[in-house]
C-alpha positions as CSV (number, residue, x, y, z in Angstrom):
1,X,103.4,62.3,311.2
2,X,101.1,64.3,309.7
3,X,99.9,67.7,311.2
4,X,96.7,69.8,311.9
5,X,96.8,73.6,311.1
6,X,94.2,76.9,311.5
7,X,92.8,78.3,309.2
8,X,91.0,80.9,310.9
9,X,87.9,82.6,308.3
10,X,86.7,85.2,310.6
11,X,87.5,87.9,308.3
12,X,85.7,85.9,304.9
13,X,82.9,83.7,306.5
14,X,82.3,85.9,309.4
15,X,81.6,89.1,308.2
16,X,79.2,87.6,305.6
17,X,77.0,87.0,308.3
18,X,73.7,88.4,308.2
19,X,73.7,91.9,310.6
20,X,76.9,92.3,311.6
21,X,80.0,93.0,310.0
22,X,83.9,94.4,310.4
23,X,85.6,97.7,309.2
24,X,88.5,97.0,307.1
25,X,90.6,98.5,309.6
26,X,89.4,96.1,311.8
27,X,89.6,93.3,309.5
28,X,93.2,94.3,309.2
29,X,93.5,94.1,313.0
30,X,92.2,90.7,312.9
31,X,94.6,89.6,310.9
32,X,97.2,91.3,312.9
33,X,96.3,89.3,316.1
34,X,95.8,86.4,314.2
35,X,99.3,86.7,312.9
36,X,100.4,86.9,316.9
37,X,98.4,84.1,317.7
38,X,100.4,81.8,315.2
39,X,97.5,81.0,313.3
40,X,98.8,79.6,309.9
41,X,96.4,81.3,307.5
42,X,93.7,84.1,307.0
43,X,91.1,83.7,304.5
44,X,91.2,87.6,304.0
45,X,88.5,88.3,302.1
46,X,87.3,88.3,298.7
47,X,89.4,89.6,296.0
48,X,87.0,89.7,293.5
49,X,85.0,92.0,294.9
50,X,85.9,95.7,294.1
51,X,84.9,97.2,297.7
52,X,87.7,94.9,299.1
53,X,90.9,95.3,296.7
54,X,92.3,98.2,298.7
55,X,92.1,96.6,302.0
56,X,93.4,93.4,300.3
57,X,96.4,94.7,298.4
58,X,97.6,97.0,301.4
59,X,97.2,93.8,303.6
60,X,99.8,92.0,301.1
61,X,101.8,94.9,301.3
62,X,101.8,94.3,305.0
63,X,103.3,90.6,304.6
64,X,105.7,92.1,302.3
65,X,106.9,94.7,305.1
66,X,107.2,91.4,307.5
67,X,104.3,92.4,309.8
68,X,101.4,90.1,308.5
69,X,104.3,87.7,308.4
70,X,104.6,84.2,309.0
71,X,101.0,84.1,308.5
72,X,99.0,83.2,305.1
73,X,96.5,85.7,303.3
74,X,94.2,83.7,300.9
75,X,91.5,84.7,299.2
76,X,87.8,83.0,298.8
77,X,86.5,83.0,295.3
78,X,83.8,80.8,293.4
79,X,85.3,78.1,291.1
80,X,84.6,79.7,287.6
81,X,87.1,80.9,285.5
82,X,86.2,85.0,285.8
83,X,85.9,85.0,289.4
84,X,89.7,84.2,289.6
85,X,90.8,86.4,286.4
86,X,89.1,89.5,288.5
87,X,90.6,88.5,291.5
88,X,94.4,88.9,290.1
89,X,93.5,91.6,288.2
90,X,92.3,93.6,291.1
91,X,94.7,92.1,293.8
92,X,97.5,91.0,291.5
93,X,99.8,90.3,294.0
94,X,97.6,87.5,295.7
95,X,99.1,84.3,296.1
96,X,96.6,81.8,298.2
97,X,93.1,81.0,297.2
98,X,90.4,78.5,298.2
99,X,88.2,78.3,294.6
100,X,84.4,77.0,295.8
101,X,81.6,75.5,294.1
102,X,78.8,72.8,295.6
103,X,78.7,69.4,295.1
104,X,75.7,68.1,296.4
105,X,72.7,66.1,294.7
106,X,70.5,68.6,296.4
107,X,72.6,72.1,295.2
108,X,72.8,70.9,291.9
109,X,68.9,70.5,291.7
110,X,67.7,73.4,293.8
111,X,70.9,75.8,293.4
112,X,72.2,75.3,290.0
113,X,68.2,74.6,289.1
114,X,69.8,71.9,286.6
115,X,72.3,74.0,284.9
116,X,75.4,72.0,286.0
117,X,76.2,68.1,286.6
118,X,78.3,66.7,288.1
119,X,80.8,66.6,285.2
120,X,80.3,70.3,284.7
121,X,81.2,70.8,288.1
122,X,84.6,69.2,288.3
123,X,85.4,70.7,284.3
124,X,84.7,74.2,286.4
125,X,86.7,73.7,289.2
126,X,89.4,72.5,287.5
127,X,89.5,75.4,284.5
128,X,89.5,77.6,287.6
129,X,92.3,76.0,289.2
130,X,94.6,75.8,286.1
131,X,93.7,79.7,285.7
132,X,94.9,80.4,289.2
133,X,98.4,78.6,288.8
134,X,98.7,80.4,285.6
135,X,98.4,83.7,286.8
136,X,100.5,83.3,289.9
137,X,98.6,81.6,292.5
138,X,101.2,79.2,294.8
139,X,98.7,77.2,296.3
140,X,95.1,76.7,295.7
141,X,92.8,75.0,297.7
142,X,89.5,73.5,296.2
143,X,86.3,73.7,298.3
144,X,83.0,71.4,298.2
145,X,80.4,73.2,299.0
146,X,77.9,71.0,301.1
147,X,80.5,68.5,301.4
148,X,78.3,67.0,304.2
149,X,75.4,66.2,302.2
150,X,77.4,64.7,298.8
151,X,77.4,61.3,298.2
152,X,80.8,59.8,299.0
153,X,82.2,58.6,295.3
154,X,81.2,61.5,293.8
155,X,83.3,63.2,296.5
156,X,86.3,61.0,295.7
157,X,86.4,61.5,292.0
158,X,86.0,65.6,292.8
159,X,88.9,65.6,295.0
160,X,91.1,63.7,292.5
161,X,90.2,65.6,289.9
162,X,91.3,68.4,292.0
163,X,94.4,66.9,292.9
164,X,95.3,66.3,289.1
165,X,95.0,70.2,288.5
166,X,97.3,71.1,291.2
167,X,95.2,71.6,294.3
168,X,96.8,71.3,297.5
169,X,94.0,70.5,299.7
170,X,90.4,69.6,299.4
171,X,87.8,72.1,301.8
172,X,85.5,69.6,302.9
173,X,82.2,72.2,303.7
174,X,79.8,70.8,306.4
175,X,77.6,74.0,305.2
176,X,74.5,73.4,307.3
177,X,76.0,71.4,310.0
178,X,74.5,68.4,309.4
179,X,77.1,65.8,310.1
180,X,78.0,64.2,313.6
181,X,81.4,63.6,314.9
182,X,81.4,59.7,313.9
183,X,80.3,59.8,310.9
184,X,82.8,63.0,309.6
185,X,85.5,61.3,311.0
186,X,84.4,58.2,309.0
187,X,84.3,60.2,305.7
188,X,87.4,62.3,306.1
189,X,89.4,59.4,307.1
190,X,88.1,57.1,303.6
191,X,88.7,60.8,301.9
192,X,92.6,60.9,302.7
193,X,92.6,57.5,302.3
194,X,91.6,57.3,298.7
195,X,92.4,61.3,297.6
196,X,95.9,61.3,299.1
197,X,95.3,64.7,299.5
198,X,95.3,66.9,302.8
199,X,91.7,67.7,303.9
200,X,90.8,70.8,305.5
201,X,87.5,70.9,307.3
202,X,85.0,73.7,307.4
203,X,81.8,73.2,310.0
204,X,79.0,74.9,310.7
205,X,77.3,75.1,314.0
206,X,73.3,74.5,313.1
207,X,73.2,71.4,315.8
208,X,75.9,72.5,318.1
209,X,78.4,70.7,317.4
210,X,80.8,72.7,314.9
211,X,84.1,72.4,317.2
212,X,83.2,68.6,317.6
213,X,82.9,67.7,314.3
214,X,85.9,70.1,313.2
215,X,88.1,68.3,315.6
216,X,86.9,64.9,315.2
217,X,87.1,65.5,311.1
218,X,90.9,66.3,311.3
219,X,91.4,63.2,313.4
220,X,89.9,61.3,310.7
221,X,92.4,63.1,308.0
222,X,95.3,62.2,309.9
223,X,94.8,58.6,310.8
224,X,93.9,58.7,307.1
225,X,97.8,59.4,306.8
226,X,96.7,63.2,305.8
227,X,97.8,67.1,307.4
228,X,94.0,68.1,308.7
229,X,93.2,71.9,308.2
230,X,91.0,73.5,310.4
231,X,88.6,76.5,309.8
232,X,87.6,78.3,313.0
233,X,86.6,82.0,313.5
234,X,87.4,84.2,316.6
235,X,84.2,83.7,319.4
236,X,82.4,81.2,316.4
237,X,81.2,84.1,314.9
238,X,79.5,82.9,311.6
239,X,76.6,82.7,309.2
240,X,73.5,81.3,311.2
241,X,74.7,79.3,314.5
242,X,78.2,80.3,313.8
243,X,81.5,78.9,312.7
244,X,83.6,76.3,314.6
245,X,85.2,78.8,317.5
246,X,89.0,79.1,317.1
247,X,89.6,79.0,320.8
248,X,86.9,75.8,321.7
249,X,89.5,74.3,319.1
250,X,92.9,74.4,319.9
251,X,91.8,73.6,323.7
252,X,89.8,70.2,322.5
253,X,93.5,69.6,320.4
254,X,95.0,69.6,323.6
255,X,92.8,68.6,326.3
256,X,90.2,66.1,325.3
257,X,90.6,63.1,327.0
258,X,91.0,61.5,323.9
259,X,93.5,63.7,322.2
260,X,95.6,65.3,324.6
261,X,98.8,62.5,324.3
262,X,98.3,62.8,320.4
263,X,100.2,66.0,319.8
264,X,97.8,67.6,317.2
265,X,97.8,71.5,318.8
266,X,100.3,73.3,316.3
267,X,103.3,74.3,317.6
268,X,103.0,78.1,316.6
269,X,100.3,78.6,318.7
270,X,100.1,80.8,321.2
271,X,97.4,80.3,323.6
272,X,98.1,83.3,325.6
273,X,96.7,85.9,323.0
274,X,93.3,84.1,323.1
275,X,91.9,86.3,325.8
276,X,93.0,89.6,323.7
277,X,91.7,88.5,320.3
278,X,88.5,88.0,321.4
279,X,87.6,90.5,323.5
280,X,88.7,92.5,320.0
281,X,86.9,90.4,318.0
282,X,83.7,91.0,320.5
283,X,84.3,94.9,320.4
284,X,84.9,95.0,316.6
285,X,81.6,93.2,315.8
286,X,79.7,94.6,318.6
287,X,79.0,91.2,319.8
288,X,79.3,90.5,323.8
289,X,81.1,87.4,325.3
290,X,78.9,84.8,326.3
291,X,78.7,84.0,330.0
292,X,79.2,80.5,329.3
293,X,82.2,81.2,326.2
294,X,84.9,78.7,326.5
295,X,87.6,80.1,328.3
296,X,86.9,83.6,327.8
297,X,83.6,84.3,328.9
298,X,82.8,85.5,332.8
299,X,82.2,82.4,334.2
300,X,84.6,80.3,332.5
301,X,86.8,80.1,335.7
302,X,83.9,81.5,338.4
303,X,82.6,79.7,341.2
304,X,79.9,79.9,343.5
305,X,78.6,76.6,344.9
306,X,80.2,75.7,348.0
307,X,81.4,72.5,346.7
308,X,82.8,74.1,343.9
309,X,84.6,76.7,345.2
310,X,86.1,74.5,347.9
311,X,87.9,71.9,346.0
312,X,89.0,75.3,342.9
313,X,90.7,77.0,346.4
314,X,92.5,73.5,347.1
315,X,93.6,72.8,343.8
316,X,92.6,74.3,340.5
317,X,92.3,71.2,338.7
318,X,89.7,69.7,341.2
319,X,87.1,72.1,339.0
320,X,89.4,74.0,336.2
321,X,90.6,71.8,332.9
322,X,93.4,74.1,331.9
323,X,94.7,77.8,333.8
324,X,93.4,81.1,332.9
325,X,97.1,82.4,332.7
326,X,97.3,80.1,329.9
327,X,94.9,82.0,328.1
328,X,96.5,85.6,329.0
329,X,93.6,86.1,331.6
330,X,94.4,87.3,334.8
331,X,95.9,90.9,334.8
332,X,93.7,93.4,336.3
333,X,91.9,95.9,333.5
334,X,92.4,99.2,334.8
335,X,89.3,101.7,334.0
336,X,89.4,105.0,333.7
337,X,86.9,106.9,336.3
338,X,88.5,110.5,336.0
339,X,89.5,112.6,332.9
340,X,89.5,110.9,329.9
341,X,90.9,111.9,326.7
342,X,90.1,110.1,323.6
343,X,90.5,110.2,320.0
344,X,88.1,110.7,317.2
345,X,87.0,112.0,314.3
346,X,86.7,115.7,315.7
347,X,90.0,115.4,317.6
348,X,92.8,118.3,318.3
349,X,96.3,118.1,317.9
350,X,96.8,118.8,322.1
351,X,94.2,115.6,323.0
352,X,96.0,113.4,320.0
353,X,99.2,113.9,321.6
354,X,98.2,113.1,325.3
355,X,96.8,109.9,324.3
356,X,99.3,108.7,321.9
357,X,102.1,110.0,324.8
358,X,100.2,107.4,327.4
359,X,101.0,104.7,324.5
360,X,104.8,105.9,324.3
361,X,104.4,107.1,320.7
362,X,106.7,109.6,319.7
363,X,106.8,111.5,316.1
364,X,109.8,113.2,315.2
365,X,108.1,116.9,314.2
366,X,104.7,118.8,314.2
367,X,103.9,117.7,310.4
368,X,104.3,113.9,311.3
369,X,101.9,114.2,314.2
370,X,99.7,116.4,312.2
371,X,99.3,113.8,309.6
372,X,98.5,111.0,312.1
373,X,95.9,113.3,313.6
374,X,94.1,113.4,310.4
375,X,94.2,109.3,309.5
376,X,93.1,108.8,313.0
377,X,89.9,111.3,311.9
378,X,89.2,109.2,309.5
379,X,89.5,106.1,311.6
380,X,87.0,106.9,313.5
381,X,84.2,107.7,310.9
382,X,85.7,104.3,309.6
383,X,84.6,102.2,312.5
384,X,82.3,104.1,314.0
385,X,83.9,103.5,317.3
386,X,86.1,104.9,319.5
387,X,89.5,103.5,318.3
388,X,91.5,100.9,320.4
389,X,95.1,100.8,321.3
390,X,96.0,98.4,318.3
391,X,94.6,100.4,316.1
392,X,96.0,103.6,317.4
393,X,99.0,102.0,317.1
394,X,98.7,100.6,313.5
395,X,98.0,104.1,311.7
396,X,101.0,105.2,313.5
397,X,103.6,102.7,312.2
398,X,101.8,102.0,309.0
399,X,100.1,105.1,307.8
400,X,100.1,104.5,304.2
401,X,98.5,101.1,304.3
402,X,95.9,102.3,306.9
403,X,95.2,105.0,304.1
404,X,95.1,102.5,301.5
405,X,92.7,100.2,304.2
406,X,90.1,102.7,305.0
407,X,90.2,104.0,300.9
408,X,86.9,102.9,299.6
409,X,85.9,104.1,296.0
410,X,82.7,103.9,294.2
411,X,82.5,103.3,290.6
């Protein structure tokens, strides 16, 4: 049976979002509870960009070390041949990337402003796709940009010519969020029908209904005998209206009316570390929890009206679809109302070691904790916020990649 997967973009699409934006600290913290989570790839960032390559290549070496590990790291580059020679030249040790270029009548006449065809377009993608195998890359992906908005054929013949050259999947890109569940799941089905090719879907949320189309595109890719591929991003966090949220998801995978018996929620997920990524995720970017946020915000299992809270003290499922423990919700957050010590970028050596004693750290001399002191400094005027208990933790275990991460050289 063919199978759906996550590809969560939170660190690639959502920090492009206008106003807002991650450290790469915190990018690499992402990544970390994303690995948790069982997510099965990252689209990391861009690795042709020079202001990223440190972050990047210390994140690979973090896979290499096991601890970004089962998890994917791909890369996000445009499909022309010198996007992807920069990108393995700057992080050479990349080995997933997801080449884009757009498709549509309407980009090629307003974007491109005539300067590519349709023919141009596939010779483009596929060049860059042959360049990626040939310096390394183990899987590439192959994007259409305003995949929504392309005529069907032309669709078709892009994603065979993209399955000729080597590409593993085709990105189907609802970039404006124009379609509507029925008629994706029409399109994605004829897709893997005629591409034979594993479709991954990436949805916007300009009408509201990015989760619904997401999830009703995958079902079309794997009753067209195709693995589906889902992009999500932590809280929906994304350009405009957002990104198809990772948690609204994998809870319509398993409890839609329509779905539920079908088996499609990965089984490396782990719903439990919802509730901590996104409270992250909402502290990183500075962006509150809805009220109303599927089962994270406040109210998601609050009630008030007497009917209501009646039949949820009887039994749960009277008003709750799915548990809160199910989510990791439901431990009591402890805050602090006395003394408080924290850490920052003015920190002494007598404060750094109460705090990192509450988190049971221990360093084996004065010159070890001295040195920890100092990245920790540095952490601070990196995010710009007082540091969390991951990240505390993270420049304690790996100091030299949090070095590497928070190393950013101008030309």
């Amino acid at each position: 049976m063919p199978k759906v997967y996550i590809i969560d973009v939170t660190n690639r699409d959502g920090v492009q979002t206008s106003r807002i934006g991650l450290a790469k600290l915190e990018k690499t913290i992402i990544n970390m509870y994303l690995n948790e989570m069982g997510i099965y790839q990252s689209e990391f960032g861009f690795p042709f960009t020079k202001h990223e390559t440190n972050y990047l290549n210390a994140n690979l070496e973090l896979a290499a070390l096991g601890a970004l590990s089962p998890i994917k790291l791909e890369g996000w580059a445009r499909a022309i041949k010198k996007d992807v020679e920069l990108s393995f030249k700057l992080v050479p040790k990349i080995k997933h990337l997801n080449l884009s270029i757009s498709t549509s009548n309407i980009m090629l006449e307003n974007k491109f402003m005539g300067k590519m065809s349709e023919d141009t377009i596939i010779s483009s993608m596929a060049e860059a796709v042959d360049t990626a195998y040939k310096l390394g890359a183990e899987t590439v992906g192959v994007n259409a940009e305003d995949a929504s908005r392309t005529e069907l054929d032309y669709l078709i013949k892009y994603g065979k010519a993209a399955k000729e050259h080597g590409a593993k999947r085709l990105r189907y890109c609802d970039t404006l969020g124009a379609d509507d569940p029925l008629t994706i799941y029409d399109r994605i089905k004829t897709l893997a029908q005629e591409i034979k090719l594993p479709i991954e879907l990436h949805c916007h949320n300009d009408l509201g209904m990015a989760v619904a189309v997401s999830v009703m595109g995958a079902k079309g890719a794997i009753d067209g005998g195709q693995d589906a591929y889902i992009n999500t991003t932590v809280n929906a966090v994304g350009e405009r209206a957002g990104n198809a949220d990772l948690l609204s998801c994998l809870l319509a995978l398993k409890y839609s009316s329509g779905l539920r018996d079908k088996n499609l929620l990965p089984e490396t997920i782990k719903l439990n570390k919802a509730w901590q990524i996104a409270n992250y995720a909402s502290y990183a970017f500075r962006i509150p929890i809805a009220v109303n946020q599927v089962g994270v915000g406040a109210n998601a299992f609050a009630h008030e009206s007497g009917i209501h809270a009646d039949g949820a003290l009887k039994d749960r499922r009277n008003y709750e679809l799915y548990d809160y423990e199910e989510l990791g919700r439901g431990e009591p957050e402890l805050v602090e109302t006395g003394r408080l010590i924290t850490v920052g970028e003015y920190s002494g050596i007598k404060g750094f070691r109460n705090v990192y004693g509450k988190l049971e750290v221990e360093f084996k001399d004065d010159k070890e904790a001295e040195r920890v002191l100092e990245l920790t400094r540095y952490a601070n005027v990196h995010t710009q916020k007082p540091l969390t208990k991951a990240e505390l933790l993270f420049c304690a275990k790996y100091p030299e990649q949090a070095r590497k991460i928070m190393t950013v050289t101008p030309e």
